[in-house]
C-alpha positions as CSV (number, residue, x, y, z in Angstrom):
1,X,-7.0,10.1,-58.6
2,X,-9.6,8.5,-61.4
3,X,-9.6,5.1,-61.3
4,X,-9.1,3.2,-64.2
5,X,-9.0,-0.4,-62.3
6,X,-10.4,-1.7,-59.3
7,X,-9.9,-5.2,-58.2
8,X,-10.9,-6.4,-54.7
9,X,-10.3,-10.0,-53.6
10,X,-9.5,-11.1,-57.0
11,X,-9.3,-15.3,-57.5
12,X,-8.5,-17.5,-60.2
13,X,-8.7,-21.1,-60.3
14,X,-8.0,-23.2,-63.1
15,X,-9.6,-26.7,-63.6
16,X,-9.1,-29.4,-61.7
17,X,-6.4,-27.7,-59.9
18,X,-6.1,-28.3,-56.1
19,X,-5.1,-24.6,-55.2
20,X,-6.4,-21.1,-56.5
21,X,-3.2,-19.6,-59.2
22,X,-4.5,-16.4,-57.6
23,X,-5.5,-15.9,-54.2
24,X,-7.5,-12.9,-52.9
25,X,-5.4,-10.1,-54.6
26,X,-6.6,-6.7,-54.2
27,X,-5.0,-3.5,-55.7
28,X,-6.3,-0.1,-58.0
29,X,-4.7,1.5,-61.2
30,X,-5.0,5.4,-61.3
31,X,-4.0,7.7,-64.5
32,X,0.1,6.0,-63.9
33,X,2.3,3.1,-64.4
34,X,1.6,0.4,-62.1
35,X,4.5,-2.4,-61.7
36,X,3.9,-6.0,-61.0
37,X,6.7,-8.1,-60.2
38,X,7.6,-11.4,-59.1
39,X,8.8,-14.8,-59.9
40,X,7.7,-17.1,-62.5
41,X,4.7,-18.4,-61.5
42,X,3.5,-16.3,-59.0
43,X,0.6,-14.9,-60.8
44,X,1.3,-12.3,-62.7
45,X,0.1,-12.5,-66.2
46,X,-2.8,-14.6,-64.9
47,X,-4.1,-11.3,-63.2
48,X,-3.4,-9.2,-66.6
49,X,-5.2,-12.1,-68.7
50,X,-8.3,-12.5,-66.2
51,X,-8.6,-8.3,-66.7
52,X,-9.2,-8.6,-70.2
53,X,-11.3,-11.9,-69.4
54,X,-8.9,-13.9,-71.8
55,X,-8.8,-16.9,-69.0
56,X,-11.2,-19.6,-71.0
57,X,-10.3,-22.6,-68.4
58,X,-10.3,-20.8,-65.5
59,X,-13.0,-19.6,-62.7
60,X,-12.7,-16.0,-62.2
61,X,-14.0,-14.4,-58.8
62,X,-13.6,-11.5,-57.0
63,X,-15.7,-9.3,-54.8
64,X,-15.0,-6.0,-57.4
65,X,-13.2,-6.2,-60.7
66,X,-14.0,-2.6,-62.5
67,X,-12.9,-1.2,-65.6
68,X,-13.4,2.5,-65.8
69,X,-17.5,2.4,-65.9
70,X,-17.3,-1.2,-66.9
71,X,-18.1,-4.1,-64.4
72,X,-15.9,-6.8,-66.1
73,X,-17.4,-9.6,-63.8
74,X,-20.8,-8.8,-65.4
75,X,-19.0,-8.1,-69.3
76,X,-21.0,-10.4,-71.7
77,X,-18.6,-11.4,-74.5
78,X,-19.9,-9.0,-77.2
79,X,-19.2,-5.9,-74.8
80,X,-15.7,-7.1,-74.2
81,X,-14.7,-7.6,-77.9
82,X,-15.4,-3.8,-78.4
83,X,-13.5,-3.3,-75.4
84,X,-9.9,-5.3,-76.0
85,X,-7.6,-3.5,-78.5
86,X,-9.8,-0.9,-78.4
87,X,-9.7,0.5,-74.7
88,X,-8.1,-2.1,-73.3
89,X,-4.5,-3.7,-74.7
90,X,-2.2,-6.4,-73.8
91,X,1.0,-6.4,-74.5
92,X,2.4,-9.8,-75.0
93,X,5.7,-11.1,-74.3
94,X,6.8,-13.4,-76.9
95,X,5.5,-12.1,-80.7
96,X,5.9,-15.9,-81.8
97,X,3.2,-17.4,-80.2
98,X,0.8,-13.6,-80.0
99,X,1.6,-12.9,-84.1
100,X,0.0,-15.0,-86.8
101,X,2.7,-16.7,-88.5
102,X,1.0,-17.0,-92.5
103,X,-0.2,-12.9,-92.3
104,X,1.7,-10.2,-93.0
105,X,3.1,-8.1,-90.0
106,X,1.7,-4.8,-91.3
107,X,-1.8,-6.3,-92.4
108,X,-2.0,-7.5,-88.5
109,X,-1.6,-4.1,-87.3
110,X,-4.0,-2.7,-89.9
111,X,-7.0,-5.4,-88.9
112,X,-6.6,-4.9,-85.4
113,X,-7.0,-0.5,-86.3
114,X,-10.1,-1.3,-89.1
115,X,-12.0,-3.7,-86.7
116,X,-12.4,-0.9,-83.8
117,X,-12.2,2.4,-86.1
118,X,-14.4,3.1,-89.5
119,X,-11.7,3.9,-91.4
120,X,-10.4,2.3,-95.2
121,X,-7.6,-0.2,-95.9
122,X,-5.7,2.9,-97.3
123,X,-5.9,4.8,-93.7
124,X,-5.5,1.6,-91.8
125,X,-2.5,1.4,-93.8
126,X,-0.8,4.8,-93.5
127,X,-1.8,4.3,-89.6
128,X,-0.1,1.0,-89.2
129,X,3.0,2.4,-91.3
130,X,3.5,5.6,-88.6
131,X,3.2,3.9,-85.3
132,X,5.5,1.5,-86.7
133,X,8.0,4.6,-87.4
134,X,6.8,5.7,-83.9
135,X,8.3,2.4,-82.3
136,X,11.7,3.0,-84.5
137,X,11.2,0.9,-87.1
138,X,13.9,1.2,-89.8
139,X,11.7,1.1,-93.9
140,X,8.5,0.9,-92.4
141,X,6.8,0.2,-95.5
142,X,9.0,-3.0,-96.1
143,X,8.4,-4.4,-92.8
144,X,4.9,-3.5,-93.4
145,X,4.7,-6.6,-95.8
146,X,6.6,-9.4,-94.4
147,X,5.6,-12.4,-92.3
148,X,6.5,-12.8,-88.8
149,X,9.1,-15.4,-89.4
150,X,10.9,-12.3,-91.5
151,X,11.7,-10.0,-88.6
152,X,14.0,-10.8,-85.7
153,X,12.8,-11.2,-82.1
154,X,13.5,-7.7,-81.6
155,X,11.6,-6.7,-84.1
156,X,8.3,-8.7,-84.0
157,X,8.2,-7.3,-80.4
158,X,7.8,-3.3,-81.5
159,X,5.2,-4.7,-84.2
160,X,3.0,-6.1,-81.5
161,X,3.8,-2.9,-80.0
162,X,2.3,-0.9,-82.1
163,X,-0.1,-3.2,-83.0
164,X,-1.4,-3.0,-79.0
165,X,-0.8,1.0,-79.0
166,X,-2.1,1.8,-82.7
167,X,-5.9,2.7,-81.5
168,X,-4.7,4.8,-78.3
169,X,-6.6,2.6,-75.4
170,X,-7.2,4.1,-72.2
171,X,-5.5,0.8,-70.0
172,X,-2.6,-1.2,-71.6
173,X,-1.3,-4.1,-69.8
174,X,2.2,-4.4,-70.5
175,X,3.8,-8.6,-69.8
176,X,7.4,-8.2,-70.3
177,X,7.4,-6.1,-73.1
178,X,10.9,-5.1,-73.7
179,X,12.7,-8.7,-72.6
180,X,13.2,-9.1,-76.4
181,X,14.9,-5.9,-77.0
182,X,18.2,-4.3,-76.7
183,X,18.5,-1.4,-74.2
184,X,19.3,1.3,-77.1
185,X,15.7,-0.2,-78.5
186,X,14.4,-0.6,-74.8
187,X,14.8,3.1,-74.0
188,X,13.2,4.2,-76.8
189,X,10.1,1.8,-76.1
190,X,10.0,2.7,-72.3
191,X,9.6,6.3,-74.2
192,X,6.7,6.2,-76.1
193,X,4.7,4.3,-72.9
194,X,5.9,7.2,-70.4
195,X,4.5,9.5,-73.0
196,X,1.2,7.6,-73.2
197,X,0.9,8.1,-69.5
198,X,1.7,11.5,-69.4
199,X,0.1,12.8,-72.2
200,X,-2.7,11.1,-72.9
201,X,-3.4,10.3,-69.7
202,X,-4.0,6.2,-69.8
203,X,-3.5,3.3,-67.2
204,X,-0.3,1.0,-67.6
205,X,0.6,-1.8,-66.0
206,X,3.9,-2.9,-66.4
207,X,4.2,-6.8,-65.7
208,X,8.2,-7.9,-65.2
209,X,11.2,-10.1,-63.7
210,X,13.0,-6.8,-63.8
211,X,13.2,-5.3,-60.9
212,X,15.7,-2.4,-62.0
213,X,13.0,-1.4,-64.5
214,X,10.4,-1.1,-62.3
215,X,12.1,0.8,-60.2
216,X,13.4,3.4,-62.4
217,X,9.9,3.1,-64.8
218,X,7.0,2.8,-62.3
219,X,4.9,4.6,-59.8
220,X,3.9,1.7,-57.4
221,X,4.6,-1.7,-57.5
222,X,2.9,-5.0,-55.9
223,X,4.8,-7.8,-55.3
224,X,2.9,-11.1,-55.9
225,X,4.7,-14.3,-54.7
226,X,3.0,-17.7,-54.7
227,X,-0.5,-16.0,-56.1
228,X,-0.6,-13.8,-53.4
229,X,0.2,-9.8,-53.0
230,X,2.6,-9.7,-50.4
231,X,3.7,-5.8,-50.4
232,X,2.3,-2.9,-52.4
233,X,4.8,0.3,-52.3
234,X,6.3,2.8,-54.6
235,X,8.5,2.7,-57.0
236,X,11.2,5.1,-55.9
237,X,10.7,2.9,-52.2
238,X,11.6,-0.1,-53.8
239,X,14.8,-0.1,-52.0
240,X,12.9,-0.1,-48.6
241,X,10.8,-3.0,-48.7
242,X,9.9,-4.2,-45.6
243,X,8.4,-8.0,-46.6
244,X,11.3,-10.6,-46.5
245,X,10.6,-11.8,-49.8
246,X,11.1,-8.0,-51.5
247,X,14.3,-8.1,-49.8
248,X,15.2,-11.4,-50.9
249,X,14.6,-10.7,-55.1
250,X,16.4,-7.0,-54.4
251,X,19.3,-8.9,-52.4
252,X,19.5,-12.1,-55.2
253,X,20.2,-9.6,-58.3
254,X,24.2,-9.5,-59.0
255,X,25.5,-5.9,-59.6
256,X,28.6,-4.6,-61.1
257,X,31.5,-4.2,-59.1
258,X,29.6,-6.2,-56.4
259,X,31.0,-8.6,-54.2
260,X,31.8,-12.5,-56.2
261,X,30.4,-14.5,-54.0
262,X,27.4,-16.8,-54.2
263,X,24.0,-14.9,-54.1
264,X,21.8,-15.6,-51.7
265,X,18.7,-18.2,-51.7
266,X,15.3,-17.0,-50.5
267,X,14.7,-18.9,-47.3
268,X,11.1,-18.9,-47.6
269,X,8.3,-19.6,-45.4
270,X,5.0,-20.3,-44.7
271,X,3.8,-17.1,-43.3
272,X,4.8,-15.3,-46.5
273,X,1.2,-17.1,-47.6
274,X,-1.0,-15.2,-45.6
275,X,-3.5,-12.8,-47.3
276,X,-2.0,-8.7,-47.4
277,X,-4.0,-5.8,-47.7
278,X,-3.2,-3.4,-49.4
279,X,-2.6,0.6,-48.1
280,X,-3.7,3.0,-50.2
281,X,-3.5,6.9,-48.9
């Protein structure tokens, strides 16, 4: 399978912290959905920021970190603007700190699609206006011209949805990007990012507290705890994880019709912090 990422050793320190946020993670992103899960804090949106280099006060290392035929260690600036929301998207979790509060919703969407394809304000516009019927958006056109502070949570999420997904980008890097919407809404999302996959043929990886999601959504998933990849499996082997900590997130999630007692507590230990290598067949 064609790699679209290839990170090795990957390590991220912020300023004047005493420990790395990220420590020595390794993993590759082929033509699927990739899941990374974990708790908060363990690392994961730090590794989906430092791939589009979006990590100003931090020290980025790693022995490989590739991007397609781009070495993004290497990137100067100028080659990585052409690059974000054009081959490479993020989408963020919470629209009211990612959408610019005193611009339009639907003039956002049309910016981000004139500053990476020659097009007019006319095209931008009838662009914009589909993918945010694509992303079930009820009067398009209306939504089109209001502000961010206008459209429920649920709603500013699709728009930076569509915004992210508007110029069809070979890798998009996913941070929660349903935990605003219903499930009816959720489904339909989940939708159009399978069909990205499977028909155009991009990278995703799908960054999330959900474990259910990944599960039923995903092809692999790596499990980062403490800044560190402690297991890398797929999806559908979720259920078998072998590292203590996997078994500790599956065993702490309540289920229907489950027993009402107290869920358990991780009991965690030191030897969960040792560097893992991933296996790739």
């Amino acid at each position: 399978m064609e790699n679209v990422l290839d990170v090795r050793n990957l390590t991220i320190r912020y300023r004047g912290a005493a420990e790395p946020a990220v420590r020595d993670v390794s993993f590759t992103l082929g033509r699927e959905r990739l899941g990374i899960v974990g708790e908060s804090g363990s690392g994961k949106s730090t590794v989906g920021r430092a791939m589009l280099k979006l990590l100003d006060t931090a020290e980025v290392t790693a022995d490989r970190m590739s991007f397609e035929e781009v070495d993004l260690l290497r990137a100067p600036e100028r080659q990585m603007l052409d690059l974000r929301g054009r081959r490479m998207s993020m989408i963020l979790q919470d629209p009211k700190f990612s959408l610019n509060p005193i611009q339009r919703c639907g003039h956002q969407i049309a910016e981000g699609y004139r500053r990476h394809v020659k097009c007019t304000k006319a095209e931008a516009r009838r662009k914009a206006i589909e993918m945010l019927e694509q992303v079930h958006i009820r009067d398009p056109e209306r939504v089109y011209d209001l502000y961010p502070h206008e459209v429920s949570g649920g709603m500013g999420q699709r728009v930076m949805i569509a915004m992210m997904l508007l110029t069809d980008p070979d890798l998009v890097i996913a941070d929660e990007p349903t935990s605003a919407l219903d499930v009816t809404v959720r489904l339909q999302v989940l939708r159009i990012l399978d069909g990205l996959v499977r028909d155009r043929g991009i990278g995703l990886v799908m960054i999330s507290h959900d474990l259910n999601l990944v599960r039923s959504f995903c092809d692999r998933v790596l499990i980062m705890y403490a800044g560190r990849l402690v297991e890398t499996l797929d999806a559908r082997d979720l259920d078998n994880a072998k590292h203590p900590y996997t078994r500790g997130l599956l065993a702490a999630q309540p289920r229907i019709g489950g027993p009402r007692g107290d869920l358990p507590v991780l009991d965690r230990q030191d030897s969960w912090l040792q560097p893992h290598q991933e296996v790739t067949a």
